[in-house]
PDB file of N, CA, C and O in Angstrom:
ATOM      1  N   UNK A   1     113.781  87.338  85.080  1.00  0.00           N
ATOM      2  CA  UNK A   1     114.805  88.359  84.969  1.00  0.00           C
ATOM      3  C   UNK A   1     114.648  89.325  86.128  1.00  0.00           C
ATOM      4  O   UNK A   1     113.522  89.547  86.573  1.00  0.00           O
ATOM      5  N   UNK A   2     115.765  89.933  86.657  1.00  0.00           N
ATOM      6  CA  UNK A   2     115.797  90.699  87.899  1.00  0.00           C
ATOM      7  C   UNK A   2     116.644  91.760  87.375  1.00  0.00           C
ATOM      8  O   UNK A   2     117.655  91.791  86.673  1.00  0.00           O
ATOM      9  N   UNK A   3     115.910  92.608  87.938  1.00  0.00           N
ATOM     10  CA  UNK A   3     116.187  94.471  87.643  1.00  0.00           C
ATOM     11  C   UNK A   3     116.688  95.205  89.321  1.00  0.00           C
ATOM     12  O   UNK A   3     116.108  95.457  90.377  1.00  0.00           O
ATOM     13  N   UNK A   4     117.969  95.322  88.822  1.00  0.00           N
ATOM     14  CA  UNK A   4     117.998  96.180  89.930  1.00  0.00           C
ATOM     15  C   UNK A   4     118.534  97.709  89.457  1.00  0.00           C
ATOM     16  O   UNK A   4     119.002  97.905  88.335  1.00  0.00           O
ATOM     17  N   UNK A   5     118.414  98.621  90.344  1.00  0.00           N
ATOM     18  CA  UNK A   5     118.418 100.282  90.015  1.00  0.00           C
ATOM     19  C   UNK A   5     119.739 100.522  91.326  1.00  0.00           C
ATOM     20  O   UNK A   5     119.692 100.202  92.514  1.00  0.00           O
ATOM     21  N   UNK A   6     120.689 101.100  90.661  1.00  0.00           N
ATOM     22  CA  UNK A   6     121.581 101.536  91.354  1.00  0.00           C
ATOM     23  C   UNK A   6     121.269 103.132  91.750  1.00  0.00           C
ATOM     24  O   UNK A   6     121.032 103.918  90.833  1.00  0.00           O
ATOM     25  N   UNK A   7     121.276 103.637  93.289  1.00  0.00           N
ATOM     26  CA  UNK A   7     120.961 104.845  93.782  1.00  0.00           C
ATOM     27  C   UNK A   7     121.882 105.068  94.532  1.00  0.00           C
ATOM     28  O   UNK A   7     122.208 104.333  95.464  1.00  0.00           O
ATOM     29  N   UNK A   8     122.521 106.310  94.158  1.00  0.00           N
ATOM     30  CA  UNK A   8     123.685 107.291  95.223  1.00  0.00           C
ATOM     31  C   UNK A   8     123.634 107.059  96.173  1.00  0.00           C
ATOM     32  O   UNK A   8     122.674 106.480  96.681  1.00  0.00           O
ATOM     33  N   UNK A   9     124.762 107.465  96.835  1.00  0.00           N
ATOM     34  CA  UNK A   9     124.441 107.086  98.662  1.00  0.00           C
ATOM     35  C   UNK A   9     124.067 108.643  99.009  1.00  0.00           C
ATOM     36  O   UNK A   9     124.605 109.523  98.337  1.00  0.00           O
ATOM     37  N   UNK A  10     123.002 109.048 100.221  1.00  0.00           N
ATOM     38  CA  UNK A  10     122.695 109.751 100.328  1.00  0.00           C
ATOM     39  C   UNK A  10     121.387 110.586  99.739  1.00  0.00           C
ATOM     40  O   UNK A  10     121.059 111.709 100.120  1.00  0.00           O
ATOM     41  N   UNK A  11     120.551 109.607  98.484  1.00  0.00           N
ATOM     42  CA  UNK A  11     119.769 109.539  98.426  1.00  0.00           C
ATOM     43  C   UNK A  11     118.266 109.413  99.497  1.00  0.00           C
ATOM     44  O   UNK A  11     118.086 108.583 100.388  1.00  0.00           O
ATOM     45  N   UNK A  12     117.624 110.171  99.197  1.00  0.00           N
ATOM     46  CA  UNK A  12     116.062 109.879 100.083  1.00  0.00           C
ATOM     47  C   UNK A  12     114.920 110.123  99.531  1.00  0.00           C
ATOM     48  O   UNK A  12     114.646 110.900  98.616  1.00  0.00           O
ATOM     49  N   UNK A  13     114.263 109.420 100.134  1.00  0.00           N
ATOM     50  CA  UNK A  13     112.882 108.917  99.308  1.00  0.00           C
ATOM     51  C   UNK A  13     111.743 109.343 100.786  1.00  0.00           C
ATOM     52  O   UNK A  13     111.986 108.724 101.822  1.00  0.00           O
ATOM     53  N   UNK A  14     110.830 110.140 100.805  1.00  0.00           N
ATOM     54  CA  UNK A  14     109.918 110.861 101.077  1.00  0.00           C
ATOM     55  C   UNK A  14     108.409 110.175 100.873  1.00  0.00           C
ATOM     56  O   UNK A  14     107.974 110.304  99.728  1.00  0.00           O
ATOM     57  N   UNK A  15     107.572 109.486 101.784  1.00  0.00           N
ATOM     58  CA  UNK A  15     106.048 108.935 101.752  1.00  0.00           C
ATOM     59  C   UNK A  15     105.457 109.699 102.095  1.00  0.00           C
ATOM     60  O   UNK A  15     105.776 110.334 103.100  1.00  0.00           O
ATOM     61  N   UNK A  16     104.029 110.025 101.196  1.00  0.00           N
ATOM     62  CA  UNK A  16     103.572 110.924 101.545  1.00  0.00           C
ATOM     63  C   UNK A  16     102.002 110.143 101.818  1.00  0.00           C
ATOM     64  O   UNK A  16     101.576 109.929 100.683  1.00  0.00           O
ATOM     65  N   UNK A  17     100.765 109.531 103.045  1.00  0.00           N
ATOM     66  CA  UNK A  17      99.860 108.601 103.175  1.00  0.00           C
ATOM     67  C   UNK A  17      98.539 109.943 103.303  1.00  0.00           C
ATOM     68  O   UNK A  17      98.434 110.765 104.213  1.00  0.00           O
ATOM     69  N   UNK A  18      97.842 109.827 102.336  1.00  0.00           N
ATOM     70  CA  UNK A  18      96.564 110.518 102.666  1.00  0.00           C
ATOM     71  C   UNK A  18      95.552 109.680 102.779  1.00  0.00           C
ATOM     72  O   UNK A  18      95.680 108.629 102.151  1.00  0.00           O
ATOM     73  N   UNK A  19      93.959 109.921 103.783  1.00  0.00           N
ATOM     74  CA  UNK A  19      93.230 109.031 103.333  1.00  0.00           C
ATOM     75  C   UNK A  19      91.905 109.726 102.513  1.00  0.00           C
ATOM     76  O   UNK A  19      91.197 110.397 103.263  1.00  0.00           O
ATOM     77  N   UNK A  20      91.536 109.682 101.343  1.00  0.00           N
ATOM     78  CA  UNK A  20      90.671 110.277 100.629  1.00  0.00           C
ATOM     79  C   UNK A  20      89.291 110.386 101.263  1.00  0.00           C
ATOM     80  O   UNK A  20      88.909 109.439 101.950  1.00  0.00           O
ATOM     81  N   UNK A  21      88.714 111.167 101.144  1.00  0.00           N
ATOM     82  CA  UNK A  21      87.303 111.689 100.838  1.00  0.00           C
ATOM     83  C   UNK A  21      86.325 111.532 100.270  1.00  0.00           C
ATOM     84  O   UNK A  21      86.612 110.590  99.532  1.00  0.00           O
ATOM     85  N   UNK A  22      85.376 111.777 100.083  1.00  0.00           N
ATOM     86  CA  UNK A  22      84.480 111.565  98.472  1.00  0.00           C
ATOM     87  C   UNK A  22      84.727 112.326  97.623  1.00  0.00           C
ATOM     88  O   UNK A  22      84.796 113.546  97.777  1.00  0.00           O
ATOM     89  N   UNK A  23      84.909 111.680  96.527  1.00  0.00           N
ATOM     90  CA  UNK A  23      85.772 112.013  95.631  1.00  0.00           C
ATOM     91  C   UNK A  23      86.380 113.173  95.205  1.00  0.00           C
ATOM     92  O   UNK A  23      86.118 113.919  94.261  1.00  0.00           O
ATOM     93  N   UNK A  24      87.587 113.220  96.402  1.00  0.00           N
ATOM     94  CA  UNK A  24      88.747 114.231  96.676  1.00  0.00           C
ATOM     95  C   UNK A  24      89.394 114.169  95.385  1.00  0.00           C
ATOM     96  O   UNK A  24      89.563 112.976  95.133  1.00  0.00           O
ATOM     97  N   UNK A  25      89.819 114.867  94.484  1.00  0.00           N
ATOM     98  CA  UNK A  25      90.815 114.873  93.620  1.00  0.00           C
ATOM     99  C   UNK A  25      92.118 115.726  93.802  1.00  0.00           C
ATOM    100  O   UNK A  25      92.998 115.522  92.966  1.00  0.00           O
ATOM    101  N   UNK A  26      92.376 116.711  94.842  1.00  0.00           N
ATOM    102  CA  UNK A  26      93.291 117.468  95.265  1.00  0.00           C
ATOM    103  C   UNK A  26      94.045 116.857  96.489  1.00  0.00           C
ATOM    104  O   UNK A  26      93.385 116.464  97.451  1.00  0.00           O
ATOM    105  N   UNK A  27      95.311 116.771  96.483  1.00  0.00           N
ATOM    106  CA  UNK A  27      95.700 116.230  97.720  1.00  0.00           C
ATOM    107  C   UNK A  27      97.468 116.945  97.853  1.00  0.00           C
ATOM    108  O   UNK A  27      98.510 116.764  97.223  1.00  0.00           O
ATOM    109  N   UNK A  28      97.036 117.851  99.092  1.00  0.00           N
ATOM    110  CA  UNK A  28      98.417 118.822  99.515  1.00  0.00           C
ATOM    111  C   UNK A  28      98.496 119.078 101.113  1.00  0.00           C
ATOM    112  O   UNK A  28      97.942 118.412 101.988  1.00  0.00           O
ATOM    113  N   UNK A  29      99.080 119.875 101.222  1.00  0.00           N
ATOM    114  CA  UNK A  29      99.598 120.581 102.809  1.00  0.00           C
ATOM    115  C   UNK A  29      99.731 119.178 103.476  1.00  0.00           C
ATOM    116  O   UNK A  29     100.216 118.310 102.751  1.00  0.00           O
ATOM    117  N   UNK A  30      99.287 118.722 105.073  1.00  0.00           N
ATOM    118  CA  UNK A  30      99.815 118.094 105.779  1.00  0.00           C
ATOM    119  C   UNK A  30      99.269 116.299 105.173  1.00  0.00           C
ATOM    120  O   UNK A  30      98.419 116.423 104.292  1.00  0.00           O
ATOM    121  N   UNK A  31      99.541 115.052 105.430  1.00  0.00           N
ATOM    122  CA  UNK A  31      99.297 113.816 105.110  1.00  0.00           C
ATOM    123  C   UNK A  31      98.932 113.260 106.552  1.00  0.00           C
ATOM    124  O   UNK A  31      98.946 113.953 107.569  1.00  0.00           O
ATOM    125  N   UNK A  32      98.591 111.869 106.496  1.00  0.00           N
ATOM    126  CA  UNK A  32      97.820 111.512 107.894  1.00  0.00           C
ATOM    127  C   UNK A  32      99.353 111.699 108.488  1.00  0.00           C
ATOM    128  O   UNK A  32      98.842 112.768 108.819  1.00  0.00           O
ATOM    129  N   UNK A  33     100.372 111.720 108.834  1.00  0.00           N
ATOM    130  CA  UNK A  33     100.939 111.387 110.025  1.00  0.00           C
ATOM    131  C   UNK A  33     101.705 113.191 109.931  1.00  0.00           C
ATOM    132  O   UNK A  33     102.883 113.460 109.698  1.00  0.00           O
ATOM    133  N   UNK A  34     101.063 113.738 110.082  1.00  0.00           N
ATOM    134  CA  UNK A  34     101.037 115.574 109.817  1.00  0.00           C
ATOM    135  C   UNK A  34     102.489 116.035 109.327  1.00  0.00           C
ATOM    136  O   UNK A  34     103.122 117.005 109.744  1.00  0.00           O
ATOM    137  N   UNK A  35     102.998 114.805 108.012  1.00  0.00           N
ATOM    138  CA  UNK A  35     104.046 115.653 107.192  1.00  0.00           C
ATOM    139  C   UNK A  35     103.484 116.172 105.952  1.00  0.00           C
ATOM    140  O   UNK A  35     102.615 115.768 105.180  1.00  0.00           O
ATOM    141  N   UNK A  36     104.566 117.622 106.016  1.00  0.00           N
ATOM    142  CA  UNK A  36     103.669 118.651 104.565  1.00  0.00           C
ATOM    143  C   UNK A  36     104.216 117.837 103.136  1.00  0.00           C
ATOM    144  O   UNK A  36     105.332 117.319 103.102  1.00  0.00           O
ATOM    145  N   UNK A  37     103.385 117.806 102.115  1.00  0.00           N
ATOM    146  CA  UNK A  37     104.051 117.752 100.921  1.00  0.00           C
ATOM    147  C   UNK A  37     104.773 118.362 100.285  1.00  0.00           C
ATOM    148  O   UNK A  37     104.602 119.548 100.002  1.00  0.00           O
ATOM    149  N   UNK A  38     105.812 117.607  99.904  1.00  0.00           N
ATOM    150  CA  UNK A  38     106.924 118.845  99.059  1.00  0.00           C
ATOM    151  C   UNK A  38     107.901 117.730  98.559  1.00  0.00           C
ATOM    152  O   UNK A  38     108.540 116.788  99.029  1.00  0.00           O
ATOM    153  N   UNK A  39     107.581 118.597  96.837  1.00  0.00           N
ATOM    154  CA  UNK A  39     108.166 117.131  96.255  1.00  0.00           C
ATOM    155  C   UNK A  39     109.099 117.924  94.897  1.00  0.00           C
ATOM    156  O   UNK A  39     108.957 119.132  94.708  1.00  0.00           O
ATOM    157  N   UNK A  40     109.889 117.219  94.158  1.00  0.00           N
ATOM    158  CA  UNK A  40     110.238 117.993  93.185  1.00  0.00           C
ATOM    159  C   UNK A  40     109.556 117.619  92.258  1.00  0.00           C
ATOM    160  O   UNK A  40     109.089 116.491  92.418  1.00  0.00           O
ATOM    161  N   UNK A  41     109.161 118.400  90.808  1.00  0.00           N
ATOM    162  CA  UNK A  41     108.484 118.227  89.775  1.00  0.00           C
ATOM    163  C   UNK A  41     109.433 117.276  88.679  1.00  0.00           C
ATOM    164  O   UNK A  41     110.489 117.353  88.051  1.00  0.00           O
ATOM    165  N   UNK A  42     108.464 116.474  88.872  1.00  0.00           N
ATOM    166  CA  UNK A  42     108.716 115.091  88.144  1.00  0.00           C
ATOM    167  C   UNK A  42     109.553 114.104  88.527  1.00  0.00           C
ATOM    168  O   UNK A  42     110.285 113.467  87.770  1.00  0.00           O
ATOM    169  N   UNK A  43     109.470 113.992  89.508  1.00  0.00           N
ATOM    170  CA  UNK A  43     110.357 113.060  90.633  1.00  0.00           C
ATOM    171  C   UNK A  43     109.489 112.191  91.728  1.00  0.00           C
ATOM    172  O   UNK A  43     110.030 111.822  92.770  1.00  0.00           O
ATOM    173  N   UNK A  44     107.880 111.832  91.388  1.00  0.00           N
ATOM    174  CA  UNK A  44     107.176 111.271  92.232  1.00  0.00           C
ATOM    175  C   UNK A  44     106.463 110.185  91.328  1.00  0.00           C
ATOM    176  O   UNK A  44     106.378 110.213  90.100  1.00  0.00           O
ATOM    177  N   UNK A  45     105.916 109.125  92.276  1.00  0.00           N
ATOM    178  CA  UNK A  45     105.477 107.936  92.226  1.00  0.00           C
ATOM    179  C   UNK A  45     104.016 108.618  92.906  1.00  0.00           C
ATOM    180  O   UNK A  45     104.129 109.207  93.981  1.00  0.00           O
ATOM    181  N   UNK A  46     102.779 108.530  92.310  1.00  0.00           N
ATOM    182  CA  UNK A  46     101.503 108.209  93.006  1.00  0.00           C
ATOM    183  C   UNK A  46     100.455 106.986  93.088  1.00  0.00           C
ATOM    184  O   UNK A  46     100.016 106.331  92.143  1.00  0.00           O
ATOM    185  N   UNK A  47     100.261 106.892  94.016  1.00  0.00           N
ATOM    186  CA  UNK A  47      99.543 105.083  93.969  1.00  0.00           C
ATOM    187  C   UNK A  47      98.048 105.279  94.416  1.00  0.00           C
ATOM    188  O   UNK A  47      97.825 106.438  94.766  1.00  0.00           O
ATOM    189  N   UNK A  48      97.096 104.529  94.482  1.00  0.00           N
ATOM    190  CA  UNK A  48      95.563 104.802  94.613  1.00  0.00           C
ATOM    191  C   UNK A  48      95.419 103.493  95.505  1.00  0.00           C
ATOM    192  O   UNK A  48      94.908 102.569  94.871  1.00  0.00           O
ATOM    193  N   UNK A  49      95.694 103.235  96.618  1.00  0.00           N
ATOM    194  CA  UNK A  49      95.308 101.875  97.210  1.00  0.00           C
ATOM    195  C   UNK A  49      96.423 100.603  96.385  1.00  0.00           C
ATOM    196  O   UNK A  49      96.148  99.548  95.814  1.00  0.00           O
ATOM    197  N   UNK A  50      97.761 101.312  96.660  1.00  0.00           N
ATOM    198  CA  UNK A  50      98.167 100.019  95.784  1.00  0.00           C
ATOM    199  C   UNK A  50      98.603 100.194  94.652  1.00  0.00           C
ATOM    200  O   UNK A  50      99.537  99.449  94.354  1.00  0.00           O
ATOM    201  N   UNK A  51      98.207 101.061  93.734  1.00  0.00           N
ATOM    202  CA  UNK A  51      98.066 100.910  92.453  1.00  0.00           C
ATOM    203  C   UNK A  51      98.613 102.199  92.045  1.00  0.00           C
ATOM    204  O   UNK A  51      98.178 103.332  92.249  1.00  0.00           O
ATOM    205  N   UNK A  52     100.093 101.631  91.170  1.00  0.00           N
ATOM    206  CA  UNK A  52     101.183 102.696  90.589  1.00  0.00           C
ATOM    207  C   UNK A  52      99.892 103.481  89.509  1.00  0.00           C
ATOM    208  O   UNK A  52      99.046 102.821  88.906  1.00  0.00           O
ATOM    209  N   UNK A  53      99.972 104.602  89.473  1.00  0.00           N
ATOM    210  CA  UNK A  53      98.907 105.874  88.782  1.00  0.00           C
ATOM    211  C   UNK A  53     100.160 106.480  87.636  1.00  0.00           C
ATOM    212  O   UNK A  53     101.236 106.964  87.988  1.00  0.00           O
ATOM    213  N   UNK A  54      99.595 106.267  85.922  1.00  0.00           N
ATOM    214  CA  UNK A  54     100.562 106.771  85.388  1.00  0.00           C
ATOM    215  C   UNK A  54     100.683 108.265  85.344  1.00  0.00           C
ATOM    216  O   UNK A  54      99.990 108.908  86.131  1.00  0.00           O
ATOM    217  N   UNK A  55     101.292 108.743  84.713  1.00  0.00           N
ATOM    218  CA  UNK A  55     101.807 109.966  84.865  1.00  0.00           C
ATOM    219  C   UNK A  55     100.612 111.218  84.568  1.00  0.00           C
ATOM    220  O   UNK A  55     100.378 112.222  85.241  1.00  0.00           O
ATOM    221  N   UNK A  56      99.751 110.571  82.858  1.00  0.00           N
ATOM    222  CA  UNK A  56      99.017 111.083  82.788  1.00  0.00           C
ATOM    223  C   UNK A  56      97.489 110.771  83.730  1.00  0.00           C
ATOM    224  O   UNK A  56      96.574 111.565  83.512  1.00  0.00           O
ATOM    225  N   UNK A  57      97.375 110.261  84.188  1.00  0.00           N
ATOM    226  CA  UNK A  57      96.701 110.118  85.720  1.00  0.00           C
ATOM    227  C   UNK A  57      95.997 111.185  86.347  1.00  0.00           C
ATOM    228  O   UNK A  57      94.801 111.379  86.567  1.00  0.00           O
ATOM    229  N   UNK A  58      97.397 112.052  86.661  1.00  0.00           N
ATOM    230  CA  UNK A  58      97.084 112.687  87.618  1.00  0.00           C
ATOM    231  C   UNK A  58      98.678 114.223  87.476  1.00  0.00           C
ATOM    232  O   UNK A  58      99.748 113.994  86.912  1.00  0.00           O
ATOM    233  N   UNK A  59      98.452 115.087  87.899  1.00  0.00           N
ATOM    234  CA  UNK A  59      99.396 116.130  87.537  1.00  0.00           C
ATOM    235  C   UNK A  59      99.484 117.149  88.989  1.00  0.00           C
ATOM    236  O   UNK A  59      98.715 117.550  89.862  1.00  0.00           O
ATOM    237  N   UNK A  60     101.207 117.296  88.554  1.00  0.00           N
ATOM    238  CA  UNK A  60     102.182 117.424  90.060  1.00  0.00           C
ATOM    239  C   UNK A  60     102.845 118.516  89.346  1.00  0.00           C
ATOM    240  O   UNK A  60     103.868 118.346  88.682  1.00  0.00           O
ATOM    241  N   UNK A  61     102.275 119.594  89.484  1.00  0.00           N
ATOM    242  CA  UNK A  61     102.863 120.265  88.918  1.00  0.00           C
ATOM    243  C   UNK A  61     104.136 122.388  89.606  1.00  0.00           C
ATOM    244  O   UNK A  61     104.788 123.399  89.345  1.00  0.00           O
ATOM    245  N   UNK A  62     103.515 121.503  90.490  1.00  0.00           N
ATOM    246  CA  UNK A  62     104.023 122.911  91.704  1.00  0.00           C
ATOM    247  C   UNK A  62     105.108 122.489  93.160  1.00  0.00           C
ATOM    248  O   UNK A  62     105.605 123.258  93.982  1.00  0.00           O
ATOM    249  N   UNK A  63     105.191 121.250  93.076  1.00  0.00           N
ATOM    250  CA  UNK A  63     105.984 121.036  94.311  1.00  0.00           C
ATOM    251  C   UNK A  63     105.288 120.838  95.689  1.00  0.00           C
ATOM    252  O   UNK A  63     105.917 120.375  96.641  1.00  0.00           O
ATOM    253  N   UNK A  64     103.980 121.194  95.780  1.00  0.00           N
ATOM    254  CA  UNK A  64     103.302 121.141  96.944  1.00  0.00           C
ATOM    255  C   UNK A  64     101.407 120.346  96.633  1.00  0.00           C
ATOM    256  O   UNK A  64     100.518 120.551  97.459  1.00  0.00           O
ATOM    257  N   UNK A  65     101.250 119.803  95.804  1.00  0.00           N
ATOM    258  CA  UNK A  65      99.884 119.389  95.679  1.00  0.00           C
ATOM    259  C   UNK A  65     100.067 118.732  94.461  1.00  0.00           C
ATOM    260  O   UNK A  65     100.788 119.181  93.571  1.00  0.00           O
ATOM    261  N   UNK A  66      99.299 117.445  94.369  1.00  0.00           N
ATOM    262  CA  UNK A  66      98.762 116.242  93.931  1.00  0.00           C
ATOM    263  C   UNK A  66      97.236 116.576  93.096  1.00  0.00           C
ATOM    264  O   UNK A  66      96.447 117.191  93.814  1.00  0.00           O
ATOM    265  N   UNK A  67      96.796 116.301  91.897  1.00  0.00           N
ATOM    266  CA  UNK A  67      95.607 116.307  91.358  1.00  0.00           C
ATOM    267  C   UNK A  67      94.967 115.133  91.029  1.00  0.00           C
ATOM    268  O   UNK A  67      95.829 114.540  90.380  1.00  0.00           O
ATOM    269  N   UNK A  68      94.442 114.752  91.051  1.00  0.00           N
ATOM    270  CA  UNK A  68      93.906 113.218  90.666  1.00  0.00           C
ATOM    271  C   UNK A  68      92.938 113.822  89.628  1.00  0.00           C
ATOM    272  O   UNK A  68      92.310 114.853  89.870  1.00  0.00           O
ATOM    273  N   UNK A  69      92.791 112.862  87.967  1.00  0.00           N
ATOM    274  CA  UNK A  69      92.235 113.208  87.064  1.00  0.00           C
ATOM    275  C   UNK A  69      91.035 112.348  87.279  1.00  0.00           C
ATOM    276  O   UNK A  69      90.210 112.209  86.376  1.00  0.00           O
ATOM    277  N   UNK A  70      90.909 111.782  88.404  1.00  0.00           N
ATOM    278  CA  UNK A  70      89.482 111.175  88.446  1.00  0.00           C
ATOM    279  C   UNK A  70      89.354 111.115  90.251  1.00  0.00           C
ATOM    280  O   UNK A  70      90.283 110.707  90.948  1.00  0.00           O
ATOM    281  N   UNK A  71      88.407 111.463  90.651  1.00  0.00           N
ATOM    282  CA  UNK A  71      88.098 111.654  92.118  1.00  0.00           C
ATOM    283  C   UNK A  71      88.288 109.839  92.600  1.00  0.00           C
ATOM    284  O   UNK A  71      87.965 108.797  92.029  1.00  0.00           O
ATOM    285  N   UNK A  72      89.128 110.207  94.225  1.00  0.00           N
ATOM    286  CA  UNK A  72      89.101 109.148  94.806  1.00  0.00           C
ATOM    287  C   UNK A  72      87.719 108.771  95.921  1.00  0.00           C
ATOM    288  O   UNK A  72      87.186 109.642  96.609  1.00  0.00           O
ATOM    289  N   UNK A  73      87.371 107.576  95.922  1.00  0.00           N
ATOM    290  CA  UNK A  73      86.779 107.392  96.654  1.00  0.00           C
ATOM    291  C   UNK A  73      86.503 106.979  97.902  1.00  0.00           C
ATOM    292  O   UNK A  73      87.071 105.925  98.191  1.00  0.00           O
ATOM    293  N   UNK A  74      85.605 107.600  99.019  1.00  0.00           N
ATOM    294  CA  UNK A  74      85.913 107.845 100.742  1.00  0.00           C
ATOM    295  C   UNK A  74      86.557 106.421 100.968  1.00  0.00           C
ATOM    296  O   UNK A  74      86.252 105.303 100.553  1.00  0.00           O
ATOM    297  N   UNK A  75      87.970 107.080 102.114  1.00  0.00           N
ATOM    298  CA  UNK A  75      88.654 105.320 102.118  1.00  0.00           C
ATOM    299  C   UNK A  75      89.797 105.393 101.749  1.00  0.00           C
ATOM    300  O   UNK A  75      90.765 105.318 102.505  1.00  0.00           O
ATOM    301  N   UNK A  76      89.852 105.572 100.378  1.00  0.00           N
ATOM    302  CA  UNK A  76      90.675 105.086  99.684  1.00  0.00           C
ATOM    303  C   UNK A  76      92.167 105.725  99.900  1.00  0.00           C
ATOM    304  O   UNK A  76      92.257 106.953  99.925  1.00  0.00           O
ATOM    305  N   UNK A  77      93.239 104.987 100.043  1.00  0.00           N
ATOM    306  CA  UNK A  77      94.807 105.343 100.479  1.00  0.00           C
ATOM    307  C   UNK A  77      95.506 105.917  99.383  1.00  0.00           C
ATOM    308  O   UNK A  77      95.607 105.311  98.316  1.00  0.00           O
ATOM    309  N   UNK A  78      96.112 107.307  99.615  1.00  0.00           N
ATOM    310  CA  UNK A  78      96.838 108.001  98.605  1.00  0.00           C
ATOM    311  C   UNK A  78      98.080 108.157  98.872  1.00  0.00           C
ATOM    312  O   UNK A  78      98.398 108.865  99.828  1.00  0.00           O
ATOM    313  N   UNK A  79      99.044 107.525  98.079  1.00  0.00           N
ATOM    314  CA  UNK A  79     100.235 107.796  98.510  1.00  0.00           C
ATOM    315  C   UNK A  79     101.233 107.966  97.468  1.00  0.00           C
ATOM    316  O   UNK A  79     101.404 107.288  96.455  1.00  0.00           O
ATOM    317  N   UNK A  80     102.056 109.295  98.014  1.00  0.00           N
ATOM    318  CA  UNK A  80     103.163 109.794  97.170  1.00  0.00           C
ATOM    319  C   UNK A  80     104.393 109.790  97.478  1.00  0.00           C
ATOM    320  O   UNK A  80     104.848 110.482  98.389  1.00  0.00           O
ATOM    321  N   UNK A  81     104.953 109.152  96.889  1.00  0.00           N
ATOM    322  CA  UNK A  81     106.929 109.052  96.775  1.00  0.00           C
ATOM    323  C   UNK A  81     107.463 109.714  96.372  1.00  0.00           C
ATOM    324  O   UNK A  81     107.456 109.673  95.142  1.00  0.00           O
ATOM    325  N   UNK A  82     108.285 110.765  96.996  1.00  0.00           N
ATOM    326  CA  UNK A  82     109.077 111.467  96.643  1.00  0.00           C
ATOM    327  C   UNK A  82     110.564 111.325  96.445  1.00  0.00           C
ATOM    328  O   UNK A  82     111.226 112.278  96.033  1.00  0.00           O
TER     329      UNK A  82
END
């Protein structure tokens, strides 16, 4: 079965690539390719290397910073869809 999602024209979608720390759990201001975060609340996708992070995960709660409910480890690719 195939799912497709119909989106407005004029829609945009926003990547946000960090690369973690030892075990960074905060992730805001600039991303590796020096764009700032800024996202609307409750309108993002976060992934851990790959891996869709559910909601209770991790908490987005200001428009500008990412929390991770469990520290990432040095390396590891953070990325947010806005």
């Amino acid at each position: 079965m195939t799912r497709s999602r119909d989106v407005s024209k004029g829609a945009t979608r926003n990547e946000f690539v960090y690369t973690a720390t030892s075990q960074q759990t905060t992730f805001s201001g600039n991303d590796d390719n020096t764009n700032s975060l800024s996202y609307t609340v409750g309108q993002i996708d976060v992934f851990v290397n790959g891996v869709r992070q559910a909601p209770a995960d991790y908490t987005a709660t200001n428009g500008t910073s990412v929390v991770l409910g469990a520290g990432a480890s040095v390396g590891d690719t953070v990325q947010i869809n806005a």
